[in-house]
C-alpha positions, 0 to 999 in steps of 0.5 A, spaced: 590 598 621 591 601 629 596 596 630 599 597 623 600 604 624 602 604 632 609 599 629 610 604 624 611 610 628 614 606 633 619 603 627 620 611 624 622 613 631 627 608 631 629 610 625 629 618 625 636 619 629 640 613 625 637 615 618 635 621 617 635 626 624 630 631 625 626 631 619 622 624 619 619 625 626 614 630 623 610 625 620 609 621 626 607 626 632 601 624 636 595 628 633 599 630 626 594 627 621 597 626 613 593 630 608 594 629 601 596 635 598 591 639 594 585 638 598 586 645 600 590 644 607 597 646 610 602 642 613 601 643 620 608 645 624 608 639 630 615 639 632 621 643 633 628 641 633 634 645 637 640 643 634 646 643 640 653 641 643 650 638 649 644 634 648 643 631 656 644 639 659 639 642 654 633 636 655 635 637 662 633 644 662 628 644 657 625 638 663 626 643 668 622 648 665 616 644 661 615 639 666 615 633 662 620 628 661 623 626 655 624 621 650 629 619 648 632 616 642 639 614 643 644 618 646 644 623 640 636 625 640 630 626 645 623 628 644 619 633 650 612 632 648 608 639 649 600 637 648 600 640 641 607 638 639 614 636 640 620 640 642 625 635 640 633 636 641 638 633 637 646 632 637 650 637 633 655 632 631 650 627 629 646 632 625 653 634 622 653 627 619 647 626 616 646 633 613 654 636 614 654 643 613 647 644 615 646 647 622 649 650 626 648 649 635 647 655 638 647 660 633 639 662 633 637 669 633 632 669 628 627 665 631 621 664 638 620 658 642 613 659 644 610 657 649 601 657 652 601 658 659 595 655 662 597 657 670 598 663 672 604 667 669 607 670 675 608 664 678 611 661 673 616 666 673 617 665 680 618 657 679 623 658 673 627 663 676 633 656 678 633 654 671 634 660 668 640 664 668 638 670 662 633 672 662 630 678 656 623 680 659 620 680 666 612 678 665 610 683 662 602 685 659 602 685 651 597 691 647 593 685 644 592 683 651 597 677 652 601 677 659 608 674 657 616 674 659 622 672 655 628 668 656 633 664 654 635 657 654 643 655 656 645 654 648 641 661 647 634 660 644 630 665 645 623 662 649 617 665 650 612 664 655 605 666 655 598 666 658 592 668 654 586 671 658 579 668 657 577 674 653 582 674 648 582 668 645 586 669 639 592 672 637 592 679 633 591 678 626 595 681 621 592 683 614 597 682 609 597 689 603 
């Protein structure tokens, strides 16, 4: 059954930037698990998908930053893996073939890249300071206790990076009315 479901992923990964771009690495990322629907569990977000005119120069940056070298797929599609899911980068010209109308690079304000630092926020800020070139917020303590600091990528994704003390080991909770 391993080896069966090893050639699947393998073969669905080969598959994602011909057939169907972005969407179908959902199934396949290392870790995910398929639950059937009904049984009181939630899809489980596993990877995020950047739409961009220049592939190689934001997986260089995101390289850079996140110190993990990509997996590519073609020269249209590559894959970082972060420890609890994948950031995936992906052609604008071949997403437009695919799914025309659907995206559009570089346009994003509406959404936060959020990154777990374990190492010590200030030096990472310190270290990213010849990759980034705008960045939104220095490291900054949050109310909740979280220390973070904000940037944006070259195609202009807002990133957080943030750390998290010991003491507070999740994020504020929000009720809903």
């Amino acid at each position: 059954m391993r080896v069966f479901v090893e050639r699947s992923r393998w073969t669905m990964r080969q598959m994602v930037p011909s057939i169907l771009g972005v969407w179908l690495t959902m199934l396949i990322a290392t870790g995910a698990q398929t639950v059937p629907q009904g049984q009181g569990h939630s899809p489980a977000l596993i990877n995020t998908c950047l739409i961009t005119a220049n592939v190689k120069g934001l997986v260089r940056f995101y390289e850079s930053v996140l110190q993990e070298k990509a997996i590519w797929s073609g020269e249209d599609y590559a894959e970082i893996r972060t420890g609890v899911g994948v950031l995936a980068i992906f052609s604008a010209q071949a997403q437009d073939r695919y799914i025309p109308g659907s995206a559009i690079a570089a346009n994003n304000k509406g959404v936060v890249l959020e990154f777990k630092v374990v190492a010590d926020i200030d030096e990472e800020f310190r270290r990213l300071h010849p990759f980034v070139k705008t960045w939104v917020k220095p490291p900054t303590t949050q109310p909740w206790g979280t220390r973070s600091f904000y940037f944006r990528d070259p195609d202009g994704n807002l990133v957080d990076f943030y750390w998290q003390p010991q003491s507070n080991s999740s994020r504020p909770q929000v009720q809903q009315p």
